[in-house]
C-alpha positions as CSV (number, residue, x, y, z in Angstrom):
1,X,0.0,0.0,0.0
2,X,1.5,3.6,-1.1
3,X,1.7,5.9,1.9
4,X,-0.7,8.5,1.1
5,X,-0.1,10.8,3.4
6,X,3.0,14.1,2.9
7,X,3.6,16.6,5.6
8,X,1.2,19.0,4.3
9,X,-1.6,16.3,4.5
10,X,-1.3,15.4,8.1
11,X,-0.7,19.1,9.0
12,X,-3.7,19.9,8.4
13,X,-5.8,16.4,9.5
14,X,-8.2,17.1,12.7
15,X,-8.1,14.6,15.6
16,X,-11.5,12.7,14.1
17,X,-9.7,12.4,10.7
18,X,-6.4,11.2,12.3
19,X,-8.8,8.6,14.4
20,X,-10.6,7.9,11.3
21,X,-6.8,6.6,9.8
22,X,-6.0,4.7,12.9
23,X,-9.6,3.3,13.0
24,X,-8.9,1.7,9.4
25,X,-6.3,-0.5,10.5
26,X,-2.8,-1.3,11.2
27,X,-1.6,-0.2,7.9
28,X,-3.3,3.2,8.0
29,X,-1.7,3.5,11.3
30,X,1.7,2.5,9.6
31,X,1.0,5.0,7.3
32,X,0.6,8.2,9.6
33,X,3.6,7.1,11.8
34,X,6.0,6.9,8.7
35,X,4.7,10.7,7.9
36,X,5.9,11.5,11.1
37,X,8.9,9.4,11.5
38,X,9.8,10.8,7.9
39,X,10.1,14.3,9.7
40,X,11.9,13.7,12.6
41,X,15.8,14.6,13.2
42,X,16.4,12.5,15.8
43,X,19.5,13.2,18.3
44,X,22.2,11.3,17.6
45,X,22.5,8.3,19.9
46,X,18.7,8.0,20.3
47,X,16.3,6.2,18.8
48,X,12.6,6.1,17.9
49,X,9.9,3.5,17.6
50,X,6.2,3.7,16.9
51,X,3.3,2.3,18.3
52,X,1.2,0.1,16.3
53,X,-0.8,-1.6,18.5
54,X,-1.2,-0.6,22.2
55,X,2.4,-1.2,23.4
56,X,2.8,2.3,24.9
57,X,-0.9,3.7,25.7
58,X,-2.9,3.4,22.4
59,X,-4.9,6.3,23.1
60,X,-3.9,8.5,19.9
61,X,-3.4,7.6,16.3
62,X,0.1,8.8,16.7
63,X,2.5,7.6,19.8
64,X,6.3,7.6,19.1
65,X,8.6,6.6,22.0
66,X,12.0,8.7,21.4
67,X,14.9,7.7,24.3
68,X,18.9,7.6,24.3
69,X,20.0,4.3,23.3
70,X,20.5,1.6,26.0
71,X,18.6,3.9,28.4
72,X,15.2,2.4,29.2
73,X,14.0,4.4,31.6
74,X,14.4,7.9,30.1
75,X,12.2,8.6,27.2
76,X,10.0,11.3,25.6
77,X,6.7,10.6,24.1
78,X,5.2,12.4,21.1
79,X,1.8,11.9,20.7
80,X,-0.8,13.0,18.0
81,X,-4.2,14.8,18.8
82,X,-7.0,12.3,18.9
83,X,-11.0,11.5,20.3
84,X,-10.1,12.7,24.0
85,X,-7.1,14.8,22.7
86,X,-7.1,18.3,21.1
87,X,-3.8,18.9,20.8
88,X,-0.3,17.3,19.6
89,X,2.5,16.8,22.3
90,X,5.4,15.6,23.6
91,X,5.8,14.5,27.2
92,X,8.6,13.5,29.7
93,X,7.0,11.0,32.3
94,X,9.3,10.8,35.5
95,X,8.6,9.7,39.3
96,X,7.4,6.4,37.9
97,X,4.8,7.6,35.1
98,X,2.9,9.5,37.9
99,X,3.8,13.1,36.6
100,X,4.4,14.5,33.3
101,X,6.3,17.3,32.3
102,X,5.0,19.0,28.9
103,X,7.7,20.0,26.5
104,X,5.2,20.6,23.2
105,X,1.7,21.2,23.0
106,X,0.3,22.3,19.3
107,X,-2.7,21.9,17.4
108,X,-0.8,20.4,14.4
109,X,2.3,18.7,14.1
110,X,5.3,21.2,13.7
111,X,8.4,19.1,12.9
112,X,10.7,22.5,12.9
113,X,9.3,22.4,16.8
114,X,9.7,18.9,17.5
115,X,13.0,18.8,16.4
116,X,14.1,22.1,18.5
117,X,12.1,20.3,21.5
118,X,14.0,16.8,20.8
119,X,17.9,18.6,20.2
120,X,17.1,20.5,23.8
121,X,16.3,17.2,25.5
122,X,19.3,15.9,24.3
123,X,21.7,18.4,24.8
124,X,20.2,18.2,28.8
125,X,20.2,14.7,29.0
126,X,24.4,15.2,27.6
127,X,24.5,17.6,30.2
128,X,23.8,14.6,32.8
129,X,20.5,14.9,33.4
130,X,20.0,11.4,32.5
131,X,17.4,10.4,35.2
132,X,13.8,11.3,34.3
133,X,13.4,13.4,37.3
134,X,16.3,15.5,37.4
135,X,15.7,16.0,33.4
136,X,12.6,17.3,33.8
137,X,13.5,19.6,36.6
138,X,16.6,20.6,34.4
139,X,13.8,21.8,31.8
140,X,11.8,23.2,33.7
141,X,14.4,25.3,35.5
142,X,15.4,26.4,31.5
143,X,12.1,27.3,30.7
144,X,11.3,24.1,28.2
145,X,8.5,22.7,29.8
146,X,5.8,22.8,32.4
């Protein structure tokens, strides 16, 4: 199946059209998180992987688990807008998944913002802010997140 989707397509999909992809299948999903993927400069030394199924939440059509290699424990998630969602995002959870700290919140998806968003994380987590919690205090201190 050709992808069908281009940057300027999803950019301007609501959350019921982008539920309306996932809601068609696997491969529909496959297809938004290869748009998305497709966009992303990932920091060097990190890596990404998409949800297909429901192996990170499941909630939204998009969910992309970005961390530093080897480090299981430290990972951003960016997430698209969806039925219960308005808004795209990325997220830091730390003190076990019980709190999140907001680095991107955006009606569309912005890949010039997400990248900045991603290259800030990891310049901190270089830094040695490696543990969830002291990263997103780090952030936080700097302005990059609530």
């Amino acid at each position: 199946m050709k992808n069908a989707f281009n940057l300027e397509t999803l950019t301007v999909m609501s959350a019921d059209e982008l539920e309306q992809y996932r809601d068609r299948g696997r491969e529909y999903r496959v297809m938004l998180n290869c748009t998305v993927l497709s966009q992303l400069e990932v920091p060097e030394g990190w890596r990404v992987v998409a949800e297909e199924g429901c192996e990170f939440c499941g909630c939204v059509p998009v969910v992309c688990r970005i961390s530093p290699a080897g480090d299981e424990a430290t990972a951003v998630y960016l997430c698209s807008a969806g039925a219960d969602v308005p808004n795209w995002s990325i997220s830091l959870p730390f003190d076990g998944g019980q709190s999140l700290a907001w680095l991107y919140l955006d009606d569309s998806y912005t890949p010039s913002l997400v990248n900045r968003v991603l290259s800030t994380v990891a310049d901190y987590y270089r830094l040695g802010f490696w543990r969830p919690e002291k990263l997103a205090v780090a952030l936080r201190m700097g302005g990059h997140c609530l």
